[in-house]
N, C-alpha and C positions, 0 to 999 in steps of 0.2 A: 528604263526604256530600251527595247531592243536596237534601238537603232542607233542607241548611244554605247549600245556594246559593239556593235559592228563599227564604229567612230575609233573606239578605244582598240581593237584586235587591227583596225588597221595604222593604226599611229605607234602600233607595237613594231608591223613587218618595213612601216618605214623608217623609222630607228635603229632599228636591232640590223635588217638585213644587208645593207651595206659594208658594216662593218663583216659580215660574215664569207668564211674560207666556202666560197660556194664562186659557181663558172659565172663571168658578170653580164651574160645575155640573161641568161638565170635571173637572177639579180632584176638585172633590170624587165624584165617581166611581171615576176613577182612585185614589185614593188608599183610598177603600174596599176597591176592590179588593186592593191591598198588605195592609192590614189582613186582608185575609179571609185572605188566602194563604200571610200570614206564624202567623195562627195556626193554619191546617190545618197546615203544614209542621210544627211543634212537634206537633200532635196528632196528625203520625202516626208520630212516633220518642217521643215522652214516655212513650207505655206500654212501651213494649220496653227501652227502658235506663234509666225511673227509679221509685222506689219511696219508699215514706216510713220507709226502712228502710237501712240500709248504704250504699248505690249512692247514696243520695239523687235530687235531680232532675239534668236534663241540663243545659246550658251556656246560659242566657238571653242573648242578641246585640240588642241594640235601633238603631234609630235612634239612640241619643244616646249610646249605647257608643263609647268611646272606645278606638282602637287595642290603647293603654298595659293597658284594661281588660280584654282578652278573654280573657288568659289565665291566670282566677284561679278556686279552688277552685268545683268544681260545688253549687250550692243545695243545703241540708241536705235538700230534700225537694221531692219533685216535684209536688205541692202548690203550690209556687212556679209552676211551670210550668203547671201547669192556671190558678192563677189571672192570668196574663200572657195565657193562649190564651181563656180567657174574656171580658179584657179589650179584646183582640185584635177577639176575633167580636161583642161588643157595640157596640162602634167602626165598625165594620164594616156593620153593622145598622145603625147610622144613618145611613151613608151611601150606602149604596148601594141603588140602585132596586128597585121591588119588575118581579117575574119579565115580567109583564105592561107592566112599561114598556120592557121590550129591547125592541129590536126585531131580526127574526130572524134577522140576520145578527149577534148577538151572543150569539144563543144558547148557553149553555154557559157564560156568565160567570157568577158568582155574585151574587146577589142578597139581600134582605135575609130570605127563608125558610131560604135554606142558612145565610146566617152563623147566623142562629137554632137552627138546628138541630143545627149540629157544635158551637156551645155548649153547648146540653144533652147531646151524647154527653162535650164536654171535663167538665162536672160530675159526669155519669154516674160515670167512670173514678175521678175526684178523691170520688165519694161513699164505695168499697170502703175510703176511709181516715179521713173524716172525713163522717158523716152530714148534716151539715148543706147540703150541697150538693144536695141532694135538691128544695130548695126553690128552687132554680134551675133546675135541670130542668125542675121543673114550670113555674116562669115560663117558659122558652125555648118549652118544647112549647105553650104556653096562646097564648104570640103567634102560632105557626106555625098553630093549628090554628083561630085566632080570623079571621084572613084571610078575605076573603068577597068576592063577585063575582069578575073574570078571577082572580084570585089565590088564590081556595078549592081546598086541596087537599084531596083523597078516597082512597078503595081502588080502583085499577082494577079494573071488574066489568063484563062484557058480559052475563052471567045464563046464560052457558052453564059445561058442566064442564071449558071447555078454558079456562076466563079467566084463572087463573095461568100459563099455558102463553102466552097471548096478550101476556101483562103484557112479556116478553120478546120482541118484535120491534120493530126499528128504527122503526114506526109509533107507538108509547108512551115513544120516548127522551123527548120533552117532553111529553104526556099527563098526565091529574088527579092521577099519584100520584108525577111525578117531583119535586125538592127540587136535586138535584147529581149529577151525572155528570161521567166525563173521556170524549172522545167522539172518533170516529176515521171513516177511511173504507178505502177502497181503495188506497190509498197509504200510508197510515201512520197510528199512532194505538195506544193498548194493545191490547195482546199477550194478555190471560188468557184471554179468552176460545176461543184455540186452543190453549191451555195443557191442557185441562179436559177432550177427548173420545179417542177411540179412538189412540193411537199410532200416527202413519203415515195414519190415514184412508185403509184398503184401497188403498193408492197412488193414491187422487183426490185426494187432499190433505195433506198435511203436518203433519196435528195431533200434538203434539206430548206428550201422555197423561204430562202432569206430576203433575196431580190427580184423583183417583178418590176415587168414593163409598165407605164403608165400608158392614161390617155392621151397626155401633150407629148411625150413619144413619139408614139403611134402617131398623132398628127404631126409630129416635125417631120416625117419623108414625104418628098412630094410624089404625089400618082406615079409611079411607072418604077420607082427604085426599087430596086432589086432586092437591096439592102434590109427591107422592111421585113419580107416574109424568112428570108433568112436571119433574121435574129428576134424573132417574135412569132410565138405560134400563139393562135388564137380560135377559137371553137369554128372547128368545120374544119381543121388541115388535120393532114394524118404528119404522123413522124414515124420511124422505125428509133423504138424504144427495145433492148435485149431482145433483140432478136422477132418482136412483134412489134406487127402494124396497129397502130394507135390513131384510132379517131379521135382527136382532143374536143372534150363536151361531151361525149355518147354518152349514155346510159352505162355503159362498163368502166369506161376512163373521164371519170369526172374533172372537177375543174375544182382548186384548192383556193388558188388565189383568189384574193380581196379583189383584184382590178379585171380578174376574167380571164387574163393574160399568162405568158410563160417566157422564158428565154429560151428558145432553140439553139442559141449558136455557139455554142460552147459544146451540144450534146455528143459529139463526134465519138467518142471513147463509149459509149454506153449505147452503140446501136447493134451491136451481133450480141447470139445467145450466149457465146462463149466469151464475153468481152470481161468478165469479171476473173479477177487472176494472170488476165493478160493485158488489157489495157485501163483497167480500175481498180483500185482498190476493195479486196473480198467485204472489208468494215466500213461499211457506211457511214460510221462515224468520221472516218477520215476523210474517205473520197477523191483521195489522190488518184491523177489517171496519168497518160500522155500526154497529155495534148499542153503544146506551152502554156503557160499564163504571159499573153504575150504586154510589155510593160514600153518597147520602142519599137515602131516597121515604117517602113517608106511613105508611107500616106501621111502618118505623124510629121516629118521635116517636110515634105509637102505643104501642108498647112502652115506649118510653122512659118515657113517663107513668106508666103501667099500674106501672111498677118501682117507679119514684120513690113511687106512691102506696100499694102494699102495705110500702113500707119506711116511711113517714112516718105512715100513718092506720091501717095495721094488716092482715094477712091477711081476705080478705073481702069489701075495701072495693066499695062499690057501683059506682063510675064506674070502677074498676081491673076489675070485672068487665062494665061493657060496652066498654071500649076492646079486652078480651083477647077478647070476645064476636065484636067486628068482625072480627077477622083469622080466627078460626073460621069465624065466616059464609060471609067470603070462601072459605076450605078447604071450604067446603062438609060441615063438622062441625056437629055438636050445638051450641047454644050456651049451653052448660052449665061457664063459665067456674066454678072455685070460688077464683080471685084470692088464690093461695098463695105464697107463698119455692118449694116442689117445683112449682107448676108453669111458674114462671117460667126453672128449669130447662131444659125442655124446649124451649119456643121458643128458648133460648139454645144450647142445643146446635143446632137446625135452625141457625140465622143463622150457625153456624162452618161448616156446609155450605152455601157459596155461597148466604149471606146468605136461607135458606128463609124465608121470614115473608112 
């Protein structure tokens, strides 16, 4: 499993690197890095194979795991594992620089807001089982969001109705609301995002129409969100597709998908005629572009909070209703948050449709 070899490459740079004749800010960078990476790797297999129930937790590999040891009964509880990946992005956090000290040809490394922040989603997960974790959350989110000068992160807003639509182009991969991304160009780099729009791409392109909007979707936004037409085209909108205007439904640019429906909001790299070779990959097969595959941004520890504080201080709570206020704002809704269990719902159903929030 891939993610047991990025486990293993970094239980190698935290072993090996310390002992090595290398400058020890060096060092200590590098080795944050392992930390961070080794507990993303667990945080993105720990929810899908383990549970605080039967299955227990998945297989813990450390640094100091010994050959003899690896092949012995998996943790009672994955608990165990959120607390190693917490561990992990704490460690992590201390070492490594904040975003504003890369410099731009490092951009894309993890820094000490992301380890921050995939900690509070690793407690998030580990809260569904034991409450107490809540209060870690809140810690992770409070350092993320206490950040201030080059480091203060925001909601992307340009103040127009197209600003969640905007938040999506290769010019906001590192912009006020980004945290972590995995990031690609023309040549190579993830794949989802051609994963996600019309099958075939009217034979301009090679999309690949893996994932499609449904209709309980499309019903989760309420009237007036912005959010909706920005990342769901549906028959009757036009799109600029290479460099042509596309009626989605016409007679010329049909409709592939089973549900009617399409993903727009990723389509950013694939709207000029010349966009192939500069901002997409020529093979289709690949589909690597620009545009990040965004994986943590500010809306995300937004929520986070907002969660963590209606479970801990009660439905209602004040500051859970303006953190849930802000991300309406941004939707250009009402901001008539009433910081409920039902309606934290609903933004969770948006965020399983390519991450709506």
């Amino acid at each position: 499993m891939v993610m047991y070899e990025v486990n293993a490459k970094a239980n190698n740079i935290i072993k090996m690197v310390p002992s090595m004749n290398l400058d020890e800010a060096y060092k200590r960078k590098a080795t944050g890095i392992a930390y961070f990476f080794r507990g993303f790797a667990m945080l993105w297999i720990a929810p899908y194979y383990g549970d605080n129930g039967p299955n227990g937790g998945i297989p813990i590999i450390l640094d100091t795991t010994e050959p003899a040891d690896m092949d012995i009964p998996r943790p009672a509880s994955v608990l165990q594992n959120y607390d190693q990946i917490i561990r992990d992005l704490r460690e992590a956090g201390e070492r490594l620089p904040y975003f504003s000290e890369l410099a731009p040809e490092e951009y894309g490394l993890p820094h000490k807001a992301a380890a921050w922040a995939f900690a509070a989603r690793a407690a998030l997960y580990a809260a569904q089982f034991d409450a107490k974790y809540y209060d870690t959350v809140i810690e992770m989110c409070d350092k993320v969001m206490s950040m201030s000068g080059a480091d203060k992160r925001d909601l992307f807003d340009d103040g127009t109705n197209n600003t969640f639509a905007n938040l999506w182009r290769k010019e906001q991969n590192f912009g006020c609301e980004y945290i972590f991304s995995l990031l690609g160009n023309a040549s190579d780099g993830p794949k989802f995002h051609g994963m996600s729009f019309q099958n075939g791409g009217w034979n301009l392109y090679n999309h690949w129409g893996y994932f499609q909007p449904t209709l309980s979707l499309w019903e989760a936004f309420e009237e007036g969100d912005i959010r909706r037409d920005a990342t769901i085209l549906y028959p009757g909108q036009t799109i600029k597709f290479m460099g042509r205007e596309i009626l989605f439904g016409s007679s010329t640019y049909g409709i592939s998908s089973d549900t009617g429906m399409t993903f727009r909001k990723f389509l950013s790299p694939w709207e000029e005629a010349d966009c192939v070779g500069k901002d997409v990959n020529p093979n289709g097969d690949n589909a690597s572009n620009t545009l990040g595959m965004c994986l943590m941004r500010y809306a995300d520890v937004l929520l986070m909070k907002a969660e963590a504080l209606i479970w801990t201080k009660g439905e209602g709570d004040a500051e859970a209703k303006q953190l849930l206020n802000r991300i309406r704002k941004r939707a250009r809704l009402e901001e008539n948050s009433t910081a409920t269990k039902a309606e934290l719902e609903e933004p969770a159903s948006l965020r399983a449709g390519l991450r709506v929030h």
